[in-house]
N, C-alpha and C positions, 0 to 999 in steps of 0.2 A: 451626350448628356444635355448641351443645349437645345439639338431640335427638340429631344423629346421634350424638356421643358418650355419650351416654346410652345409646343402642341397644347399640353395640358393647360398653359392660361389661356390659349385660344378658343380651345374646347370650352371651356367653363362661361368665357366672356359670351360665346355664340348661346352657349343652354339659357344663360342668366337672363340675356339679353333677348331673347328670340324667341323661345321656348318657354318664358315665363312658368320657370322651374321645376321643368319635366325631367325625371329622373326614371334611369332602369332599375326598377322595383327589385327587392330580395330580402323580403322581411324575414328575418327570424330563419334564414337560410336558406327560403323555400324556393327560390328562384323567381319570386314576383309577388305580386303585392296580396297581404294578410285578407281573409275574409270581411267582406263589409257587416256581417252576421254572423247569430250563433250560429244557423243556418250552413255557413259558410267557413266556419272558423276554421284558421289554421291550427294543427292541432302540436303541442309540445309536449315534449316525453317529462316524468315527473320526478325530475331530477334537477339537483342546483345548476343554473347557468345563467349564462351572459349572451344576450341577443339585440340583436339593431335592427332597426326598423326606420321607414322614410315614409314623407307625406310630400306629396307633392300639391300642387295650388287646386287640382280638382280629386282630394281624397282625403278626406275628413274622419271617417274610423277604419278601426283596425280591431278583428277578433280573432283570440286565440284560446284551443281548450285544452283541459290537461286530466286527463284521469288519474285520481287518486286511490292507491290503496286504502281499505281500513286502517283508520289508528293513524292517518298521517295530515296533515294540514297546509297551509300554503301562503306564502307571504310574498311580494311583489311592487319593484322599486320600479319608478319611472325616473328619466331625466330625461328634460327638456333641450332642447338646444336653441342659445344667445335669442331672445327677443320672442321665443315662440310660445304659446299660450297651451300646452296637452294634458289634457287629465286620464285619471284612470280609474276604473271602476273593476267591483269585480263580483259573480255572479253566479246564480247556481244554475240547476241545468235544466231548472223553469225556467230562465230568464227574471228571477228575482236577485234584487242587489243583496248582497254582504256587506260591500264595504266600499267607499268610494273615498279618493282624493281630489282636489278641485285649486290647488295654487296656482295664483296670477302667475303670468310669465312675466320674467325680466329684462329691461331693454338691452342689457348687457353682460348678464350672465346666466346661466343654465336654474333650473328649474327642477324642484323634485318633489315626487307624488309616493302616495305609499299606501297600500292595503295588504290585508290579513286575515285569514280564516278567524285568527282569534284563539286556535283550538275548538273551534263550531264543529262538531260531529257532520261530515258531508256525507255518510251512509247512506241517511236518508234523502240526498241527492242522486243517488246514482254514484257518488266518489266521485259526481265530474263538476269542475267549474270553468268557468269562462273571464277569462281579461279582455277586456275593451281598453283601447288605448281612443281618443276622442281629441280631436284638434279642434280646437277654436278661435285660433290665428295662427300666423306666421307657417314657414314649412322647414323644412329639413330634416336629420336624421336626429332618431333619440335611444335612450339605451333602455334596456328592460333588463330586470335584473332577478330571477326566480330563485327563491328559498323553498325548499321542503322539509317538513317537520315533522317529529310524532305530535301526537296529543293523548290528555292521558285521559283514561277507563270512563272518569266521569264527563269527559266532554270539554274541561276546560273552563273558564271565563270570557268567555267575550265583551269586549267592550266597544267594539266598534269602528269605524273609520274616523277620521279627525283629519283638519285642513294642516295639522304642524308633522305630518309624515306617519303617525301609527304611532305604534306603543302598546298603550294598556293598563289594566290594573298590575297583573302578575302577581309576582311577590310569594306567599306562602310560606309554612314554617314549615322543618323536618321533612314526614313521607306524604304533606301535602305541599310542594311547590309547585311554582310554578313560574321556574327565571325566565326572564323576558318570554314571557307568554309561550313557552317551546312544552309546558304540560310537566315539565317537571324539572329535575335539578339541571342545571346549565353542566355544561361536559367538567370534570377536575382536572382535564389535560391541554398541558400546550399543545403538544402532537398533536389531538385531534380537537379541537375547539368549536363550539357551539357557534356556528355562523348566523351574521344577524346584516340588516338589509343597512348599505352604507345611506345611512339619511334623518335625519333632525327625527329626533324620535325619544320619547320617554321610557323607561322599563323600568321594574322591579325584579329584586330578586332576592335571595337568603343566602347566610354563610354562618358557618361555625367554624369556632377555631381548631376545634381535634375532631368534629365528624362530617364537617362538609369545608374544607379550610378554603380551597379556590372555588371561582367559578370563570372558566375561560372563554372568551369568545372573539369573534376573527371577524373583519370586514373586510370587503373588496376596495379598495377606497381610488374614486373617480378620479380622473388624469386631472393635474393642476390644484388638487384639491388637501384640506388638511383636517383634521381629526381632532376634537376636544370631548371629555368627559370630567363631567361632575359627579359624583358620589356623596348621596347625603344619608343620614341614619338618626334615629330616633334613642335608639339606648345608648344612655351615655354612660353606662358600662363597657360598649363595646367599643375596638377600635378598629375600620378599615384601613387600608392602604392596596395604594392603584400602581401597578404600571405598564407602559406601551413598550411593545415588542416588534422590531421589523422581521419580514421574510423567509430572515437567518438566523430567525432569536436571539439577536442581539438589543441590549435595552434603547430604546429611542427617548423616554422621557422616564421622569418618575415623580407620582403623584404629590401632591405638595403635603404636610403635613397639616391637623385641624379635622375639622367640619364644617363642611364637606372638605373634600379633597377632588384638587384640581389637577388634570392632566392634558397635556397639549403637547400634539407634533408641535407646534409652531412653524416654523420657514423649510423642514425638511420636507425632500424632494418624495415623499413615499406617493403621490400621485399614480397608478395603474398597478398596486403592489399591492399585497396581502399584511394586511399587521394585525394583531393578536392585543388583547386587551385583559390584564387580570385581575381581579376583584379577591380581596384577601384578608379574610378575618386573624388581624394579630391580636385582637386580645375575645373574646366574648360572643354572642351570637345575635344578630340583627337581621331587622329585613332592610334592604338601603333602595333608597328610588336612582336610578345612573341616569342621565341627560346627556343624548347625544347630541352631540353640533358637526357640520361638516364644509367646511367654507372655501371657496374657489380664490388660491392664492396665486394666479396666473400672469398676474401684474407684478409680482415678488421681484425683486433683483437676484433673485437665484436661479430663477428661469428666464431669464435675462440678461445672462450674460455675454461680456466678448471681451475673456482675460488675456491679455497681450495679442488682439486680435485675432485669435482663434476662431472669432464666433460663437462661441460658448465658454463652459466652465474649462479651463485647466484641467488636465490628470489629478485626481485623485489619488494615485497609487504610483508607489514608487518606481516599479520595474516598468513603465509605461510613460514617461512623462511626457509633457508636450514639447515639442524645438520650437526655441524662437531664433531667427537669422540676427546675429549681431554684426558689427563694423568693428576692423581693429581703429585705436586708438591708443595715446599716450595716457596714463592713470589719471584719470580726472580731469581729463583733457574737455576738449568741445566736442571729442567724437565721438562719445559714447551712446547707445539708445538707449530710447526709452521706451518705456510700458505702463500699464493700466492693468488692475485687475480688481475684483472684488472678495470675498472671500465673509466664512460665519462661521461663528465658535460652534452654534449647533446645527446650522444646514450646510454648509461648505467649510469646514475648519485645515485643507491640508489644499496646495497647491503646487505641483509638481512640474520646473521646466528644464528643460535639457539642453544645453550650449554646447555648440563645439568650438573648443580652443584651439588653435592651429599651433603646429610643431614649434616649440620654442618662444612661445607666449603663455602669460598668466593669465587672471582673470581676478573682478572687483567687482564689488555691486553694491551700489549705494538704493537702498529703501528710505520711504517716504509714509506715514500714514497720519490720521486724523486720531492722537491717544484718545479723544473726549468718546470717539464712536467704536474705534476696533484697538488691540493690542497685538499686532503683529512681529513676529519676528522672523529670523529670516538667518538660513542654514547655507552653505555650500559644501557639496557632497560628493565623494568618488559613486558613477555612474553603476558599477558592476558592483562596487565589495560594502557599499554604502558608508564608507571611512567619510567622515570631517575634516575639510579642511581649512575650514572658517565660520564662523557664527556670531550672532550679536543679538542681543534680548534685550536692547536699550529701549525700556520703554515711556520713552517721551515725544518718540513719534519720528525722528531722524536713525537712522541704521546703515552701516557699513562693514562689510567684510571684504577677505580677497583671499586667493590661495595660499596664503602665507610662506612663501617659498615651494612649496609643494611642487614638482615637474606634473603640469597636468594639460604639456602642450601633444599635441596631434591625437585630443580623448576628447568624450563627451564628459562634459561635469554635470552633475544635477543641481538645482536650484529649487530651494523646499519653503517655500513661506506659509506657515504657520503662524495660525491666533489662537488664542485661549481666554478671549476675551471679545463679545462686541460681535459688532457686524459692522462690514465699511466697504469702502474704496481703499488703495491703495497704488503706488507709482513708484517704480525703481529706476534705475540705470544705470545697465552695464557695460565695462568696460575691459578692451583687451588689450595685453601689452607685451611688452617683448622680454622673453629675460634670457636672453645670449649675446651680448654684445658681439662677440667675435663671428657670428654664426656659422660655429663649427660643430653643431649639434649636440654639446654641452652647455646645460644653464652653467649663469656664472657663479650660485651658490655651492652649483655641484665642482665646478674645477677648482675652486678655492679650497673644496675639502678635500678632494683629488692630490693637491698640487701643481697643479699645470696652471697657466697664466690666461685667467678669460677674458684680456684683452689681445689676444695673440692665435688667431685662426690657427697656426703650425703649432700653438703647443696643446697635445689633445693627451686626456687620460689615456691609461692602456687599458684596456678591457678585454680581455684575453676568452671569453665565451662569450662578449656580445651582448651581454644581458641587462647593457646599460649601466652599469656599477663596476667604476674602475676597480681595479688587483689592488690596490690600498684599503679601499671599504670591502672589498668580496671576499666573503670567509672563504667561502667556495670557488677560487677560479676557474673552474675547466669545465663548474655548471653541471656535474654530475649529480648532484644531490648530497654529498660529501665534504662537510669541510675538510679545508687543507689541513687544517692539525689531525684530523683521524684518517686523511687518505693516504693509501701507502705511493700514489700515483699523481698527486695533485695538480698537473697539468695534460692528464690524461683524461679525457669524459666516458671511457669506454672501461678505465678500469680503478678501483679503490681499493682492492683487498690484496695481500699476496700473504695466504695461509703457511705456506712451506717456503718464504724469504728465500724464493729461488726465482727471483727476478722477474715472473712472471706471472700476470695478475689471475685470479682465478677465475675470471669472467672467460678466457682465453686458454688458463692453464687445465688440459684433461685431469690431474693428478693433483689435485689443491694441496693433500696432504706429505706426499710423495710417500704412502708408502708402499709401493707396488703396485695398487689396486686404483683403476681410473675410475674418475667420479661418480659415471653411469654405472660402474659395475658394483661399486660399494651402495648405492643408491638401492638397485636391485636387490641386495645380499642385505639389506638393513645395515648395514654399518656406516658408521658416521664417516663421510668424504673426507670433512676437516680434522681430522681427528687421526694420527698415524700409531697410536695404539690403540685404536678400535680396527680390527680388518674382521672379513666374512671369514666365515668357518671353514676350511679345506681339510678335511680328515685325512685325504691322500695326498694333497700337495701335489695336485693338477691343474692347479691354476683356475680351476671350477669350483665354485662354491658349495659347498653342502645343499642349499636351496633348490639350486639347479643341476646338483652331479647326480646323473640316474645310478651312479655306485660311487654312494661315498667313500670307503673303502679300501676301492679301486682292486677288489681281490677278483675280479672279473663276473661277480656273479648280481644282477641290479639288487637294490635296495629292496623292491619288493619283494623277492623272492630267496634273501639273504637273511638268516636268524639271525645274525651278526652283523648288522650292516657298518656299525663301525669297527668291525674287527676283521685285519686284511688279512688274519692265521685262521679264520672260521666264517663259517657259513651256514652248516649243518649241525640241528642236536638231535639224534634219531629218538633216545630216550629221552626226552624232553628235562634231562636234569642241571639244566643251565649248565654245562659242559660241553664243547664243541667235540664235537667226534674226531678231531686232529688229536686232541690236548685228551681225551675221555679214552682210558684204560677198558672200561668196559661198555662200548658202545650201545648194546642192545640192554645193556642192565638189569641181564638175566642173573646176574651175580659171579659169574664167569668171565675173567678177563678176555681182551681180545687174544691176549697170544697163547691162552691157554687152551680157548676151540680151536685156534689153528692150530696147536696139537693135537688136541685132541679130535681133530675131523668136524669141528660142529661150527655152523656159521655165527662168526661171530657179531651180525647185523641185523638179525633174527631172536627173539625174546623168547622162542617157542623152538629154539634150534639149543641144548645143553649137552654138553658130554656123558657119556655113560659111566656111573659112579653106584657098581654094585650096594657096598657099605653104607651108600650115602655120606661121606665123610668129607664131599667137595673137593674130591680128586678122583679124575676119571681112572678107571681101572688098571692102564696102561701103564700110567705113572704112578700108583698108588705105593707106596713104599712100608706102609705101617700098619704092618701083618695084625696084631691086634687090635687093632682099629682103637686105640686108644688117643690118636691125634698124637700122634708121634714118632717118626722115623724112625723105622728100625736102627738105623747108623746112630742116632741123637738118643735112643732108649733107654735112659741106665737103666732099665727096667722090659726086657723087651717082649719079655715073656708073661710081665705083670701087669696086665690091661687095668691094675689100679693105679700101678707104679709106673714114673717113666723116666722120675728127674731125681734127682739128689743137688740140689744148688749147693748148699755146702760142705758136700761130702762129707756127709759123718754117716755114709753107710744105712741113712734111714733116711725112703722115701718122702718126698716131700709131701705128700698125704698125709701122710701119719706124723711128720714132722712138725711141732710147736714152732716154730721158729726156723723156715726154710732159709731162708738168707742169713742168720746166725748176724741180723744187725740188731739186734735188743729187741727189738718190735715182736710181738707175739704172731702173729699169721691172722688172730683174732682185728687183730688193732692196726694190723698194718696193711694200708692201702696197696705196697707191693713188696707182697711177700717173698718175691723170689730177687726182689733188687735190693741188694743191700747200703743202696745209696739212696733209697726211696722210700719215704713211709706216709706221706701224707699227701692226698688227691681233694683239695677240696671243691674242684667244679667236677670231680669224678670223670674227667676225658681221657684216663690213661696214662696221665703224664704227671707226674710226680712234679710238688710243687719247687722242689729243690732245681729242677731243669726248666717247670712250665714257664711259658713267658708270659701265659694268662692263667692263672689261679683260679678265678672264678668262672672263666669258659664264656665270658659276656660279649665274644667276638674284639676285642680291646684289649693290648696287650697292659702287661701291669706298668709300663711306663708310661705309655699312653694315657692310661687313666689316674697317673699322677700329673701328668701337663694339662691336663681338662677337668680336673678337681673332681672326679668322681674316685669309690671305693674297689679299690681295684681286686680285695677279699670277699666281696658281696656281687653277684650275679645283678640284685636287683638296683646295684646303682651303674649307670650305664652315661657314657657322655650323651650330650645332644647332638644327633647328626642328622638334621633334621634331609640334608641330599643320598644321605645312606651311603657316602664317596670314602669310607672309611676317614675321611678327614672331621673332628669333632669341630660344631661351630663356634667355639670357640677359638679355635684358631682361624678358621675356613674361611678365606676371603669372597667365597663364593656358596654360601648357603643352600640354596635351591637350584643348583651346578645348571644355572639356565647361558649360563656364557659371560653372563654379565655381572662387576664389581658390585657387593653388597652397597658400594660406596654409593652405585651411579643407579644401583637396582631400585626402583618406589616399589617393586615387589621383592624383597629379600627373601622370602619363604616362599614363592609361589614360583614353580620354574618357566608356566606358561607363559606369566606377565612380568615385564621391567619397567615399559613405560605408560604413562598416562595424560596426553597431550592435553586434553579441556579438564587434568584433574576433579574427576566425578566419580573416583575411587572404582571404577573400573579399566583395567589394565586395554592399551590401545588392539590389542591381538580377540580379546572378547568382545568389544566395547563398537558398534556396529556406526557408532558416529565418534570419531574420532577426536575432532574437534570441537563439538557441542554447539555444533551450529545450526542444529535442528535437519541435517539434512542427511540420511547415511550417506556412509561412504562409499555404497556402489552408487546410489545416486548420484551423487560429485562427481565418481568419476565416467559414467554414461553419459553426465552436463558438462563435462571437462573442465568443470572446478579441483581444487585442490582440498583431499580430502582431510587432512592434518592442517588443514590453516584457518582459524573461523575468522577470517577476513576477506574470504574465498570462499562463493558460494553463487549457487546457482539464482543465476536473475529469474521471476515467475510473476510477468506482468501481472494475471489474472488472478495471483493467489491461489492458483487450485492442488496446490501441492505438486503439479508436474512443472519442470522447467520447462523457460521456451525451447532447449534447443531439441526437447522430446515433444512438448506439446503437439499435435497436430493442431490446434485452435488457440493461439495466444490469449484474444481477446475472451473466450468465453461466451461470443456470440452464434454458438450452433453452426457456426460456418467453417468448414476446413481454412485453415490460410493458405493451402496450396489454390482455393478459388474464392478467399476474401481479396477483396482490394483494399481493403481497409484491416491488414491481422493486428493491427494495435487499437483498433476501434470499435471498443462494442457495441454502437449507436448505430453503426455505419458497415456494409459491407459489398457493395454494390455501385460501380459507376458506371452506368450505361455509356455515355458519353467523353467518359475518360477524360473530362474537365478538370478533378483532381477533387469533385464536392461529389460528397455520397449522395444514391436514388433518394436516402430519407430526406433529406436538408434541399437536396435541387431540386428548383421549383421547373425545371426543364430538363428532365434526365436525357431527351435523345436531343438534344441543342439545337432542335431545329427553329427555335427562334418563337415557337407557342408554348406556351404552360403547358404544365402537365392539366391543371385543373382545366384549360380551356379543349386540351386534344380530349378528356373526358368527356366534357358539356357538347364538344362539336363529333363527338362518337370515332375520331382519328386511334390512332394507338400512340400511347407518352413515351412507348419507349422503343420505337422507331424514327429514325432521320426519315424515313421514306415516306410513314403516313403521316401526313397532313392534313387538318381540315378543309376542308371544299369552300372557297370564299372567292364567288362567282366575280365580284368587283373591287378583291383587291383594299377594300377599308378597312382591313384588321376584324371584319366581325364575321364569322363562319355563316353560311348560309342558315344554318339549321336554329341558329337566336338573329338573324339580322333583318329585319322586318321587310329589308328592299334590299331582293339580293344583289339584283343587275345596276344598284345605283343611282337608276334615272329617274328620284325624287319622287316615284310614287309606290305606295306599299306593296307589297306584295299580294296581299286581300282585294286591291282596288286593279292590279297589275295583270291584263291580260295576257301579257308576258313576261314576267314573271324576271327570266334569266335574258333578257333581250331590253339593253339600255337605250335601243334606239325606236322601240314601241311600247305602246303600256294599253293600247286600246284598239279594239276588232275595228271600230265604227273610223277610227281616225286620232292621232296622233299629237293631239292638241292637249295643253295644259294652263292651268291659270300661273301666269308669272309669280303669285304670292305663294302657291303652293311647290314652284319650283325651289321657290328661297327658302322656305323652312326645311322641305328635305334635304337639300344642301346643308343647309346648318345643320338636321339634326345628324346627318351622317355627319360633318367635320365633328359635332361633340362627341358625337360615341366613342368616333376614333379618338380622339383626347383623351376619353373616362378609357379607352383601353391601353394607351401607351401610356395612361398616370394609373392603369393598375397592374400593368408589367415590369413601371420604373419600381 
């Protein structure tokens, strides 16, 4: 770092001195110096920028041209540089003037010139005009600074050029403005603001307060330099109001209140920054004239600084602050340091330093300041968590704080001195001190609260996790995260819980709950670990859960392909009558029992297989016993011969046919539900069963007790319990509603058997509900990201926001680059290091490190992103053959050099040189090399 700054004053002394201020030309980018002509003009694309240019001691102008579209216009800032006299003019593409600037230079500070189309219709130029930059003393480089604008249909106003920067009339009301001469309304937005040339300049412009309310506009504003506007207005109906905006949109000033209204950066630093300026009709509608000022505050003490010898300002910002190296001493001893710093309520109001305190010392700091100039106060801060642990707002000009006990030895402390008042100077001095007398790495405030004696190195707290906080002050000893009052394990850091008080902690125990079922498998099976009346479902009691038993059952036949799968006595219903074919008399449910085809010869598994039953009377012919086919055994016939008659119930000798009153119970045969039982007369659900024996009356599937414990009518079919599981159990009684397995208690779905629980309660049950936790991410997501799909404090990390996690993403950053060949997957600015320096191709100015820029392996036609290609630089001075005017060195050009690449000839005739011509080439090779190692540094 020193030679190269060596070089660079070397270089400069030899140009200044020697060279009488010859410079390698690169106007406006072009690689050398600007056209001396329209003729000649370098030409710029027609669009806003920022361009430099140089004059050397024999180059007095500079042209440049710029085609404009229709409908667009063109405005154009010069700055001078320290002492130098350059005007600007600007021209059509006769070489007639527009508009020209003509300010003195100043001996000590920069210079600025200004012209404008005006909104001048340049159609009729061609769309083309020309800038002439024109030196009339001094030399050095100057900035040119190009606006493009519309202008509107009628062409505009022009007013002219002027020696105070440009301007104009402008101004206009409604759908005729015309703000700061741009053709029409200035932009209504911060985001995009009506950009205007940074330089001493008058405008007009119009506002209304509900249909044109702002008018915004933005300056470049020149290094060192500060920003004032004036706003004045005519209707004193209306009322403006101004303010300045930096970079970030954040407010920098606010216009003063009145007519006009005044606004000023003042002392802040916005020198090479973009700030924003807005014009604001709060009450009424006006046209206001705005006056621009822009003045060079380089002499300021804010750009002048050297806060506790830094050489500049302090940090501003808290996670950064500056270190200053302190000395221990006794508290207000002789050996404390001291410091200087400056600081401003509105250009530097926050200053930020960092002390390290060593193990088992405090720390104090007494401030100093001038109350009449600044109101300083002054904080001391924990470094990481930004805790206080001292402060003092004394404001009369003396300040002192200190850790106030605080342990903040072997840490960085922050140091915050802040004003809210003033601009000043300010001096502190801090101090470090000891506070463990015994030093036995307890302070003595802490063993005192401890107990132990902090004059006694052997008497030391106990601190049983290490954590710096003796077992007297630690809720927690063993540092697990657990206080000792809720831990079951308090000197244990591996375990806190023991669910089943069986001695062993459940971090360790498989069985938390004990109740047969290891954590992992109830985990699997949904049932709650901790919990020893919740277990998985085993229908067979195999030890395998329902979930995972391919036969629940366990009747040998799978679950698939089992009609019964919880029933170990069935598997099969051939007749589909919910009836298993074990327990089903008539399997094929042809209406013929099964034992009555295997009498009678007919398959009884077959619906199309029935016995032969000549009569038809549902008894095969074989065993048919009732000759008259009156449905009644010969043997049982009192009547055997009377296919009308067959019974006599209570023997009075006349068939129950003709019988009034078969059963002789009172009941007529008319009126009696069972005329042949004389215990039986009334059927009122009509099932055959006499309500004297039924045990349901009404035949509503519910016996007539039943439907007195569940308050329904147990005479009435149409009142029926509520069973909303159909388990025969009414929910009235039924602890389990929707017979989903789970207590109505514990159930959040009591009637729905699918769902019980609902983790991000969003009234969809966890089994439907595809995001469990409501943490915006499904739960097969979670768990492809290996987050935890039930926890929303558990979720997948998605640098990029693209909805895919990193650990699926193939592109983290979302820079079109895979990360399996980004080098940068967390950088979407960056993806490329050639050189494996650790700075990405975008940002390094030397991707293959070979020690030339990229921009110069460009210009010398080498490759940037090769160590191996190099530019050709025949002698070794830093300057590639192909821009270095004398390749071989030996002080004569290359033009005049009959050998060109041979430092020990330059001429056919003979080998002679004049001594003065030796000494300038000399020097001017040592300066290049200079201008090139001060534009590598």
């Amino acid at each position: 770092m020193t030679s190269a700054f060596s070089a660079k004053v070397i270089g400069a002394l030899i140009i200044t001195t020697c060279l009488s201020g010859l410079v390698l030309a690169n106007d406006a980018g072009s690689g050398g110096d600007a056209g001396d002509g329209i003729s000649s003009a370098t030409w710029l694309p027609a669009s806003n920028a920022t361009y430099y240019g140089n004059f050397s001691t024999n180059d007095s102008n500079d042209y440049y041209g710029v085609n404009l579209s229709s409908g667009y216009g063109l405005s154009a800032t010069l700055t001078s540089p320290p002492g130098a006299d350059y005007d600007l003019i600007l021209y059509d593409h006769a070489n007639s003037s527009l508009d020209g600037s003509y300010n003195g230079g100043a001996s000590n500070a920069s210079t600025y010139d200004s012209v404008t189309t005006n909104g001048t219709n340049t159609s009729g130029t061609g769309n083309t005009v020309y800038l002439r930059v024109q030196k009339w003393s001094g030399y050095g480089t100057y900035t040119l600074q190009v606006w493009i604008f519309t202008t509107s249909s009628t062409g505009g106003n022009n007013s002219g050029g002027n020696n105070s920067g440009g301007g104009g009339s402008g101004g206009g009301t409604g759908g005729n403005q015309n703000d700061a001469n741009t053709g029409g309304d200035a932009s209504n937005s911060q985001s995009n603001p009506t950009t205007l040339n940074a330089s001493d300049a008058t405008y007009h412009g119009y506002v209304h307060e509900t249909d044109d309310e702002y008018d915004w506009y933005s300056f470049i504003i020149p290094a060192y330099h500060s920003i004032s506007a004036e706003v004045s207005w005519n209707n004193t109906s209306a009322n403006i109001r101004s303010e300045l905006f930096d970079q970030n949109g954040n407010t920098i000033a606010t216009g003063s209140s009145g007519n006009p209204v005044f606004t000023n950066s003042s002392n802040r630093t916005i020198g090479g920054t973009t700030v924003t300026l807005s014009i604001r009709a709060n009450t009424g509608e006006t046209i206001y004239t705005m006056i621009l000022r822009f003045r060079n505050i380089s002499s300021a003490p804010v750009y002048n600084q050297n806060d506790a010898g830094s050489g500049g300002d302090a940090s501003n910002n808290f996670s950064s602050p500056t270190f200053i190296a302190t000395s221990i001493s006794g508290i207000n001893g002789t050996g404390g340091t001291n410091f200087t710093g400056w600081h401003s309520q509105e250009a530097d109001q926050d200053d930020y330093y960092s002390v390290y305190v060593p193990p088992d010392y405090g720390i104090a700091i007494d401030l100093t300041s001038n109350p009449s100039e600044v109101l300083s106060w002054i904080l001391l801060m924990n470094s990481s968590s930004g805790q206080y642990y001292g402060w003092s707002t004394n404001q009369h000009g003396s300040q002192n704080t200190h850790s106030n006990g605080s342990d903040v030895g072997g840490q960085h402390v922050t140091l915050w001195i802040v004003t809210f008042n003033g601009e000043g100077y300010y001096n502190f001095t801090v101090w470090l001190f000891s506070t463990d007398t015994d030093g036995d790495g307890w302070s003595n405030e802490m063993e005192n609260s401890c107990g132990t004696d902090p004059y006694d190195n052997t008497s030391i707290p106990q601190d049983t996790d290490g954590d710096g906080i003796c077992n007297p002050l630690d809720n927690d000893d063993d540092g697990d995260g657990y206080d000792d009052s809720e831990d079951a394990f308090p000197l244990n850091n591996t375990e806190w819980e023991d669910t089943d008080y069986d001695g062993i902690g459940d971090n360790a125990d498989t069985d938390d709950d004990n109740d047969g079922w290891s954590d992992n498998e109830e985990l699997a099976c949904l049932s709650n670990p901790r919990n020893s009346s919740d277990t998985p479902t085993d229908t067979d009691d195999d030890g395998e859960c329902d979930i995972f038993d391919p036969d629940d059952d366990g009747d040998g036949i799978l679950d698939g392909q089992d009609q019964f799968p919880l029933d170990g006595t069935e598997w099969s219903d051939l007749d589909g009558d919910g009836v298993g074919d074990n327990a089903d008399t008539d399997d094929d449910g042809d209406g013929f029992s099964d034992s009555m085809e295997e009498i009678c010869d007919s398959d009884p598994l077959t619906n199309s297989s029935i016995p032969l039953d000549t009569d038809l009377d549902g008894s095969c012919d074989s065993l048919d016993e009732d000759d008259d086919n009156d449905g009644v055994t010969d043997t049982s016939d009192a009547f055997p011969l009377n296919p009308n008659e067959w019974a006599d119930t209570d023997g009075d000798s006349v068939g129950d046919n003709s019988d009034q009153d078969d059963d002789n119970d009172g009941y007529p045969d008319s009126s009696d539900a069972f005329p042949l039982d004389h215990s039986e007369w009334s059927d009122l659900d009509l099932d055959g069963t006499g309500d004297n024996a039924d045990e349901d009356d009404d035949n509503d599937g519910w016996s007539d007790s039943e439907e007195q414990s569940c308050d329904s009518d147990q005479a009435s079919a149409e009142s029926r319990p509520a069973d909303h599981d159909s388990d025969q159990i009414c929910d009235e009684v039924d602890t389990d509603d929707d017979a989903d397995g789970v207590d109505d208690t514990y159930d959040m779905f009591p009637f729905d058997a699918n769902e019980w629980e609902d983790t991000d309660l969003d009234g969809v049950g966890n089994n439907a509900d595809l995001d469990d936790d409501g943490d915006g991410w499904d739960d097969i997501e979670e768990t492809n990201c290996g987050t935890v799909s039930d926890d929303a404090n558990s979720f997948p990390s998605d640098f990029d926001v693209d909805g895919i996690c990193d650990a699926l993403d193939p592109d983290d950053d979302n820079d079109m680059v895979l990360d399996s060949i980004d080098d940068f997957p967390f950088d979407p600015s960056e993806s490329r290091d050639t050189d494996g320096d650790g700075l990405g191709d975008n940002s390094d100015d030397d991707d293959d490190d070979d020690l030339w820029s990229d921009t110069l392996e460009e210009i010398c036609q080498s490759d940037p992103l090769s160590v191996f290609s190099k530019p050709l630089d025949t002698d070794e001075d830093g300057l590639c053959d192909i821009v270095d005017t004398d390749d071989d060195g030996d002080g004569v050009g290359d033009n005049m050099d009959d050998f060109p690449l041979d430092s020990s000839r330059w001429e056919k005739s003979g080998d002679s040189a004049s001594p003065l011509i030796l000494v300038l080439a000399t020097a001017l090779a040592i300066g290049v090399f200079g201008l090139y190692l001060n534009r590598r540094d």
